[in-house]
Structure formats: C-alpha cells, structure tokens
N, C-alpha and C positions, 0 to 999 in steps of 0.2 A: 412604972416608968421603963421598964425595962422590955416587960413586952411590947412595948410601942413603938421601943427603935426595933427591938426583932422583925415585926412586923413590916416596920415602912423601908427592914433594910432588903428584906427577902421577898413579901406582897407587891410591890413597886417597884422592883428592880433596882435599888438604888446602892446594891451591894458591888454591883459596878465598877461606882465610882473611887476615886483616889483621896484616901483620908489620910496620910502620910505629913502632908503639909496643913499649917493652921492654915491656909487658904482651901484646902480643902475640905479641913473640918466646916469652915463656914460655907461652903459651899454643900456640903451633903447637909448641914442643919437648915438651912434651907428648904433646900430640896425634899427636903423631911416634912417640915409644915408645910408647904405646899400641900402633898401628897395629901398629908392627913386631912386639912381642910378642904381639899377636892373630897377626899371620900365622904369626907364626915360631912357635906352639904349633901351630897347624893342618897348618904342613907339617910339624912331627915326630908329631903324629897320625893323621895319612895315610900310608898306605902300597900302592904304594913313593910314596916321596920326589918331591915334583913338580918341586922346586931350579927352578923358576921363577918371577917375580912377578907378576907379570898373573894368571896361572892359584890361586896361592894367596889372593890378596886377593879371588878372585871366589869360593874355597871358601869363604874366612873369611867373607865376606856370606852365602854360601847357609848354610852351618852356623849360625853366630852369630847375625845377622841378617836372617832371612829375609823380613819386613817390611818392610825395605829395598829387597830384590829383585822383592818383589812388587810395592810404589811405584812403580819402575821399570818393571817389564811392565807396568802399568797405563797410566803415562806414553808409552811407547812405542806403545801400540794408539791412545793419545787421538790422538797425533799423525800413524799411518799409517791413519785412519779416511777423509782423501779419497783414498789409492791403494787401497782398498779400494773406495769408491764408486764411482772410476772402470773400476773393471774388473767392476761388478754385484755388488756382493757388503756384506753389512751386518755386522758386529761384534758381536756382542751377548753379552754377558757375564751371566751369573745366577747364585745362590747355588745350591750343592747343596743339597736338601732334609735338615734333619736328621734322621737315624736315629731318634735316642736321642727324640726330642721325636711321630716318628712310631709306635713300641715302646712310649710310654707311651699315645697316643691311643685302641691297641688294647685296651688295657687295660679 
C-alpha cells in the first residue's frame, strides 16, 4: 500500500498538491485513483505488458494527454536555449504549413 501512494505521489506529480486540509486529503485521494486507473488501463492496453511505473505514466501522458507532453518539450527547449547558444546554434521552432488550408487555396 505503501508503495502505491509513493509512487502516484512522485510518478504523477501529485506531490504538489496541498494535503494540510481534510479537503485536501480528499482531493489528492482522488487524484490518486485517477492516476492509478489511467495507468493501470494503459498498461493492460499495451502489449506486451510494461509492469513498470515510470514507463507507464509517461505512455499514459503520451496516449492521454499529449498536450501535456508537448508543454513539456516546449518547457525544456525554453530552458536549454543558452546551451544551445553557447555552442552556435539557435532553436527555432514553426508551425507546419496546413495541407488542407493549402488544397483549398488551389482551388
């Protein structure tokens, strides 16, 4: 039992949040089963079986929420933009051109 809340408190981020107040506690217990049942459906949809936690919670973001992940990559470039500068080199990020909006142009 014990490594389960470790797990969904550290794997999920949910160390976070504010357990102080009984509204809190029920709020991160919550937030707990959530967690666990998003993973625990992802590792029985994957196959084979990952029976790892680190690795399932980071499918569950990329499946689920991938939004999140992208947040993330985002976050991560902002911040390695002066080891980047420092060695010549600039980051530049742009939208791919849309198809569907270029298909209709020809029209």
């Amino acid at each position: 039992m014990e490594g389960f809340f470790k797990t969904a408190k550290h794997q999920f981020g949910l160390h976070c949040f504010g357990q102080g107040t009984k509204l809190g506690v029920y709020r991160w217990l919550v937030l707990s089963l959530i967690a666990y049942l998003l993973a625990h459906w992802i590792d029985l949809w994957s196959w084979p079986p990952v029976l790892n936690w680190k690795a399932t919670s980071r499918s569950t973001l990329e499946i689920l929420l991938p939004s999140i992940v992208w947040a993330q990559l985002l976050r991560h470039i902002r911040l390695s933009r002066d080891i980047a500068a420092k060695f010549g080199f600039e980051i530049v990020l742009k939208p791919l051109p849309d198809r569907a909006y270029q298909e209709w142009c020809k029209i």
